[in-house]
KOLPABA-221698 format. One record per residue (C-alpha): residue in one letter; chain; x, y, z. Coordinates in Angstrom, 3 decimals. Layout:
% KOLPABA-221698
<atom resn="a" chain="A" X="X" Y="Y" Z="Z"/>
...
% end
This chain:
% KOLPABA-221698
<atom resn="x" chain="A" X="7.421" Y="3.735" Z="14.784"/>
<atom resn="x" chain="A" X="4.188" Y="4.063" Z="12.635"/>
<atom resn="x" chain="A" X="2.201" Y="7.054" Z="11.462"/>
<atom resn="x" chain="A" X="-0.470" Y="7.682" Z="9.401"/>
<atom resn="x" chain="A" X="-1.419" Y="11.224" Z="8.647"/>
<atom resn="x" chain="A" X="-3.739" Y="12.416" Z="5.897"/>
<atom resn="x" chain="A" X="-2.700" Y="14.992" Z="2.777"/>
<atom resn="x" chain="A" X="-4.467" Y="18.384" Z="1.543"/>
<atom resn="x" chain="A" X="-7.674" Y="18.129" Z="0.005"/>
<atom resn="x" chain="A" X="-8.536" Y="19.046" Z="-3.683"/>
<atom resn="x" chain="A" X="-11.565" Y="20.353" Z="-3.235"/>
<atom resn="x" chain="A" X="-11.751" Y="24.196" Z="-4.098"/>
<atom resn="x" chain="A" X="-13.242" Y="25.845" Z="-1.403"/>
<atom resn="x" chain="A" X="-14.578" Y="28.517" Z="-3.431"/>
<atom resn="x" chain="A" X="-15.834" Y="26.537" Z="-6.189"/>
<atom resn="x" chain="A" X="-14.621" Y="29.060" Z="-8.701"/>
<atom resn="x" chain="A" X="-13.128" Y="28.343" Z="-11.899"/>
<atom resn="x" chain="A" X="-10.041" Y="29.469" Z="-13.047"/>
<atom resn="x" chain="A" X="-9.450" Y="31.404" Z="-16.558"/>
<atom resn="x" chain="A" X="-6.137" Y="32.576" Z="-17.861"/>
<atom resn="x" chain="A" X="-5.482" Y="36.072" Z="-19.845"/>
<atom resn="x" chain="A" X="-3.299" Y="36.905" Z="-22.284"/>
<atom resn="x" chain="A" X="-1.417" Y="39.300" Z="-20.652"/>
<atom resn="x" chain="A" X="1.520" Y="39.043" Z="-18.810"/>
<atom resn="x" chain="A" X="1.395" Y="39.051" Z="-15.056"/>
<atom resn="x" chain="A" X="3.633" Y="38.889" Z="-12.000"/>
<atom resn="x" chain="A" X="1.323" Y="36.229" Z="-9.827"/>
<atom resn="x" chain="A" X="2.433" Y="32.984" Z="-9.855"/>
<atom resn="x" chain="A" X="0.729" Y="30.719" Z="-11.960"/>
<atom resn="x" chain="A" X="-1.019" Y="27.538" Z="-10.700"/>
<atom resn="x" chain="A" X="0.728" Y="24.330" Z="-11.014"/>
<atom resn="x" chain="A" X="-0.896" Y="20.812" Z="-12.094"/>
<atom resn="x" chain="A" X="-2.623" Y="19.358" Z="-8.495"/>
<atom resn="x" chain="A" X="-0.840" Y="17.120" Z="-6.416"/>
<atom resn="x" chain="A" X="-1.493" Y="13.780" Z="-7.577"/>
<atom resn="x" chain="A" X="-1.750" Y="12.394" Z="-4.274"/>
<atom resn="x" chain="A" X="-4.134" Y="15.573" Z="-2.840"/>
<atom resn="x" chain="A" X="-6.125" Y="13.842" Z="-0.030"/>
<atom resn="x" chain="A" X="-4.303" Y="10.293" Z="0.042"/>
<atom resn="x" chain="A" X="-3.374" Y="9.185" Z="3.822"/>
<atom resn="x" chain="A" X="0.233" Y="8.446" Z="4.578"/>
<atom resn="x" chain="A" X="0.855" Y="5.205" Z="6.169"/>
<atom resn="x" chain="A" X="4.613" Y="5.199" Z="7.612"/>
<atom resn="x" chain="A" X="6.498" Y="2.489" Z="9.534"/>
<atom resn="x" chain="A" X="10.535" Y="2.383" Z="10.113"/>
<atom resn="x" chain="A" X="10.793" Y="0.859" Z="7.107"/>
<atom resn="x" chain="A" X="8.906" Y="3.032" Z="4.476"/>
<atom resn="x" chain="A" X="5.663" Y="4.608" Z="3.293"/>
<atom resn="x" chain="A" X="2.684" Y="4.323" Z="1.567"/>
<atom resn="x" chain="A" X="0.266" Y="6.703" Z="0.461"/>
<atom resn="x" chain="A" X="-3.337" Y="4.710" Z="0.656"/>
<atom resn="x" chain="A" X="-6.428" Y="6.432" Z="-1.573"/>
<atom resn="x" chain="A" X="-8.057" Y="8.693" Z="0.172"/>
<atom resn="x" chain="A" X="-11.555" Y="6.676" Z="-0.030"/>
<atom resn="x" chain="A" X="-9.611" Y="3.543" Z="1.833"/>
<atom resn="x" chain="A" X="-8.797" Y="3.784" Z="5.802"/>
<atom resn="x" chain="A" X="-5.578" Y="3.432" Z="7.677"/>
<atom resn="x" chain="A" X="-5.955" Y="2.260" Z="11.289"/>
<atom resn="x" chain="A" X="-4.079" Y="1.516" Z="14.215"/>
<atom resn="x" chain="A" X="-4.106" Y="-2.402" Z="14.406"/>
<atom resn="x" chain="A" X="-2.354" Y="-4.769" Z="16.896"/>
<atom resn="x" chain="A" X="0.684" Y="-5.560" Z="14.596"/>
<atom resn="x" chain="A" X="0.756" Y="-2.631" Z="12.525"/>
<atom resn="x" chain="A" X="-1.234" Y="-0.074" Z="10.239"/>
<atom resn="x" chain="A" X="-4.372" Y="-1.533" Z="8.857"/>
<atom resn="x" chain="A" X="-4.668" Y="-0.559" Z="5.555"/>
<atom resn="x" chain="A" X="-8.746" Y="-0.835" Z="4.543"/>
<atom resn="x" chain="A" X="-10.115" Y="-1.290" Z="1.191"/>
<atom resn="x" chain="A" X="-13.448" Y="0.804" Z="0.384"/>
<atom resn="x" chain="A" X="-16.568" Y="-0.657" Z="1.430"/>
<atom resn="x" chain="A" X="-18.465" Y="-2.577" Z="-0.724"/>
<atom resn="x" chain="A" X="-21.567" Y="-0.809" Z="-0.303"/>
<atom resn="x" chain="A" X="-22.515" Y="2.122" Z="1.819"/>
<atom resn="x" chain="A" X="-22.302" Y="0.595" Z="5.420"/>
<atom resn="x" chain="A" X="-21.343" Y="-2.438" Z="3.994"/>
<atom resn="x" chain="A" X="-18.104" Y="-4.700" Z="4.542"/>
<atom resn="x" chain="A" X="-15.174" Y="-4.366" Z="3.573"/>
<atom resn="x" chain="A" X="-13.627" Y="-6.300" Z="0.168"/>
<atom resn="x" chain="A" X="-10.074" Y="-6.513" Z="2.414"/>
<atom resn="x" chain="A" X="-7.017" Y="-4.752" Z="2.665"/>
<atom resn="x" chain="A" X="-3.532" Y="-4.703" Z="4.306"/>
<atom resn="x" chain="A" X="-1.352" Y="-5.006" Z="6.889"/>
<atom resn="x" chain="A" X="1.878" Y="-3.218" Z="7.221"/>
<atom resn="x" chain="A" X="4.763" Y="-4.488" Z="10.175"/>
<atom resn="x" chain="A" X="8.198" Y="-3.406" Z="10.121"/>
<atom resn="x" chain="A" X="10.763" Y="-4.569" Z="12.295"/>
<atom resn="x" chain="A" X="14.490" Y="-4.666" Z="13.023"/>
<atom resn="x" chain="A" X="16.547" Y="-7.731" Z="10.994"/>
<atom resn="x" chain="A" X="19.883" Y="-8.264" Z="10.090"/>
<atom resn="x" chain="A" X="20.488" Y="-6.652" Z="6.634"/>
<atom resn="x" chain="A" X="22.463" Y="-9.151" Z="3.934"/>
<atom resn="x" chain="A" X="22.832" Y="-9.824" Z="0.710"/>
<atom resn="x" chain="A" X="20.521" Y="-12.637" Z="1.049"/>
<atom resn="x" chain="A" X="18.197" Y="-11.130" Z="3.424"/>
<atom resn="x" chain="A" X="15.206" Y="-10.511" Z="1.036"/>
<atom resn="x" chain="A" X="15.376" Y="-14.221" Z="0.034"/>
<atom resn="x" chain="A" X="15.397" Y="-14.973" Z="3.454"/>
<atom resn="x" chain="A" X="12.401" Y="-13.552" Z="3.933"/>
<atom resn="x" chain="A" X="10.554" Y="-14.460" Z="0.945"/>
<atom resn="x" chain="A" X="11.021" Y="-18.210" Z="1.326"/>
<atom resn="x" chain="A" X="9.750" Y="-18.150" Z="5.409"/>
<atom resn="x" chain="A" X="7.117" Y="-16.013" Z="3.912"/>
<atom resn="x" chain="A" X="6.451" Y="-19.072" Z="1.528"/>
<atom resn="x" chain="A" X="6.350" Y="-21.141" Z="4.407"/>
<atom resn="x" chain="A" X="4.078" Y="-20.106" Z="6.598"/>
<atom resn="x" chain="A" X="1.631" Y="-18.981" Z="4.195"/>
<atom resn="x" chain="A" X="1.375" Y="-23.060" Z="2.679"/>
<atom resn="x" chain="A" X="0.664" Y="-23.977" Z="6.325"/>
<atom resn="x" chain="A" X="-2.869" Y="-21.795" Z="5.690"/>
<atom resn="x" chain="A" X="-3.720" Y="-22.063" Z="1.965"/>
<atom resn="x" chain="A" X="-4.846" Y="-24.196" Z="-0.288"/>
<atom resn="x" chain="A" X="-2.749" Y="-22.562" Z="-3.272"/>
<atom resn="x" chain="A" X="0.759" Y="-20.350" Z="-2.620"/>
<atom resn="x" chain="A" X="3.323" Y="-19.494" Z="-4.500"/>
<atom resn="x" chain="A" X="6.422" Y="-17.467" Z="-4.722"/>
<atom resn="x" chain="A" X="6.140" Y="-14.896" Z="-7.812"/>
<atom resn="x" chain="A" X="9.258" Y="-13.086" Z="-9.318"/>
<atom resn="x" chain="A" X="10.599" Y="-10.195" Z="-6.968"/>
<atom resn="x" chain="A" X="9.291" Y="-6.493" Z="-7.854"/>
<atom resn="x" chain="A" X="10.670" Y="-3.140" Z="-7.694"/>
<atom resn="x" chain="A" X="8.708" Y="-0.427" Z="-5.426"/>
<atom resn="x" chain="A" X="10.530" Y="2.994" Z="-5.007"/>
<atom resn="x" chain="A" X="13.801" Y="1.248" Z="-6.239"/>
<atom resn="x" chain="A" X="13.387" Y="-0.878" Z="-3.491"/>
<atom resn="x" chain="A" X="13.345" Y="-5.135" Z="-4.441"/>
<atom resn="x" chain="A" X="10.314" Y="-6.821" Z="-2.858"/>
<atom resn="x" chain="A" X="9.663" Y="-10.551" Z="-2.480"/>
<atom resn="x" chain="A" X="6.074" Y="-11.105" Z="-3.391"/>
<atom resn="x" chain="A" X="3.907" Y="-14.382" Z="-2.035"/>
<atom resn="x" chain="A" X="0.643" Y="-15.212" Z="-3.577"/>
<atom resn="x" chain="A" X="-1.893" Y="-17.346" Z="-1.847"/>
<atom resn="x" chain="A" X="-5.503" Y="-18.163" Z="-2.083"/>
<atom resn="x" chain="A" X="-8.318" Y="-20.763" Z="-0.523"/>
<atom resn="x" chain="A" X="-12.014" Y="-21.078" Z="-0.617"/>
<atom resn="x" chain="A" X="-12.114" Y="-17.677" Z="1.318"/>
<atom resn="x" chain="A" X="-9.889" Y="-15.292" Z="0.529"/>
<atom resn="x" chain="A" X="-6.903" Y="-13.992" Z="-1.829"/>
<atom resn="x" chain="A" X="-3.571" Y="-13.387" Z="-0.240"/>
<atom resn="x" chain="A" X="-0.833" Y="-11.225" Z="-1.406"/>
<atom resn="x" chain="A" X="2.301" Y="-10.850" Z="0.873"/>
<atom resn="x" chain="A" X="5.308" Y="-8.199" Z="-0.036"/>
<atom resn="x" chain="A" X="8.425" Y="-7.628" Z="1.909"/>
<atom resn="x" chain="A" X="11.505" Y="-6.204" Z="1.494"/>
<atom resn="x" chain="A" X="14.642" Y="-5.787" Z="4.062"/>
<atom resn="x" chain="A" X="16.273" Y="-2.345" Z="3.361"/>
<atom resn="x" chain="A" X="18.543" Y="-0.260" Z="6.263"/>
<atom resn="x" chain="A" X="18.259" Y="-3.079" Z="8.766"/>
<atom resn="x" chain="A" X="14.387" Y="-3.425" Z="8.444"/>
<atom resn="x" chain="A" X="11.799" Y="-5.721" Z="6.991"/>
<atom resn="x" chain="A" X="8.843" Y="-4.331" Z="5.879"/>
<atom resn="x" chain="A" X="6.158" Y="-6.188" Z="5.196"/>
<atom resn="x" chain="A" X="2.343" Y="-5.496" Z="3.853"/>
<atom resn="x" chain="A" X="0.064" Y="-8.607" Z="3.942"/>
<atom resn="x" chain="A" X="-2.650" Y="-8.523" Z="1.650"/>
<atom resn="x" chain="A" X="-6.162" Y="-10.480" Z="2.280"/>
<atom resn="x" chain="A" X="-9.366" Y="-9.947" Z="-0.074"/>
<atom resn="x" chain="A" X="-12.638" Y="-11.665" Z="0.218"/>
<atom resn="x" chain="A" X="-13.163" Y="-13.917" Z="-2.760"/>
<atom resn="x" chain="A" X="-16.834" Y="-13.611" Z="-2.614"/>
<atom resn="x" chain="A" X="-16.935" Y="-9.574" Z="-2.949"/>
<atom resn="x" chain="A" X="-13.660" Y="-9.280" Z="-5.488"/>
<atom resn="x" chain="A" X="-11.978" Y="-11.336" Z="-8.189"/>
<atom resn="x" chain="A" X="-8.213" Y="-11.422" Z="-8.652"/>
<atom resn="x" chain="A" X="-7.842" Y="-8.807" Z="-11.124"/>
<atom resn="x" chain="A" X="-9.443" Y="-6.480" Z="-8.944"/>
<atom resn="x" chain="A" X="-7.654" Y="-7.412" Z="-6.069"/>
<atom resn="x" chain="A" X="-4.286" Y="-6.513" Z="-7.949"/>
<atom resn="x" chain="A" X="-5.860" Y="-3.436" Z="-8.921"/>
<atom resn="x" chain="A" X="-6.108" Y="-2.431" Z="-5.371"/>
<atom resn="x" chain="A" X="-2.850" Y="-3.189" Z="-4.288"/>
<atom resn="x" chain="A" X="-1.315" Y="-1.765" Z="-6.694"/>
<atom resn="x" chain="A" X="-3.186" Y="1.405" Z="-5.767"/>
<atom resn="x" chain="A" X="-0.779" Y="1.585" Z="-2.637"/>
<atom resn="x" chain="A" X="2.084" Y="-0.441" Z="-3.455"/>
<atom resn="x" chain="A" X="3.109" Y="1.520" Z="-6.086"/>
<atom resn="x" chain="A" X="3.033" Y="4.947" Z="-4.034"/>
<atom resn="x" chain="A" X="6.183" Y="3.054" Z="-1.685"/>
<atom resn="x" chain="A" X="8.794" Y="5.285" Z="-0.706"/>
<atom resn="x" chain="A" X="11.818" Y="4.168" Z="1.252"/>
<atom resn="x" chain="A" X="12.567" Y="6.023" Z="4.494"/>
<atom resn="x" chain="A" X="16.612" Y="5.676" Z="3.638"/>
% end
């Protein structure tokens, strides 16, 4: 099952400021804003993301789409994500697994791919597949956790980002993972 839903806004809708006094009162005091105020939730069977709320989460054919900003006011898009999850048998090896047919099918497509270290998102072990050719950057993290891989493939245009920025985005998102277990 996926969802995508989008949070509160900050915006104040009165557009007053707020002072303090020094005397004691019985009304509850504000508390810091939520740091993800306005952020969409993207949510499979296997986790979710909370995606910035100037990016777009769409209903694709495999999954959410998870769109990068525009470049440019009505322009294209830099890239972005897509999220799958579906049912796999859960083992000890089963993020390895994973990885390595990752690895595979992503050298049948570009012209540079590698397998980086595993990372940790919401205590949760990823594998983590880097790829690029002429045209794009590709990033590829999955993870298998209560009978589920999830997986969020990553493709930036080369032309409109460098790599740095493209790890700046996805880390934007992929850091915001929590596990539905």
């Amino acid at each position: 099952m996926l969802t995508m839903s989008a949070c509160g806004s900050t915006d104040d809708p009165g557009g007053s400021d707020t002072s303090t006094t020094s005397s004691p009162s019985n009304e509850p005091t504000a508390s810091a804003p939520d740091p993800k105020a306005g952020w969409h939730v993207a949510e499979d069977d296997g986790g979710r993301f909370f995606v910035p709320p100037e990016w777009d989460v769409e209903e694709g054919d495999t999954g959410l789409e998870l769109q990068a900003p525009r470049q440019r006011e009505g322009g294209v898009r830099v890239g972005g994500g897509s999220l799958g999850s579906s049912p796999t048998i859960d083992s000890s090896d089963a993020i390895d697994d994973a990885g390595d047919t990752a690895l595979e099918f992503h050298r049948n497509g570009s012209a540079k791919v590698e397998r980086l270290p595993d990372v940790t998102f919401g205590g949760v072990r990823f594998y983590h597949v880097r790829g690029e050719d002429s045209a794009q950057w590709l990033d590829d993290y999955g993870t298998v956790d209560n009978g589920q891989l999830t997986t969020v493939l990553w493709t930036f245009n080369r032309e409109m980002v460098d790599r740095g920025q493209t790890d700046e985005l996805i880390d934007q998102v992929m850091s915001t993972f929590e596990p539905t277990s």
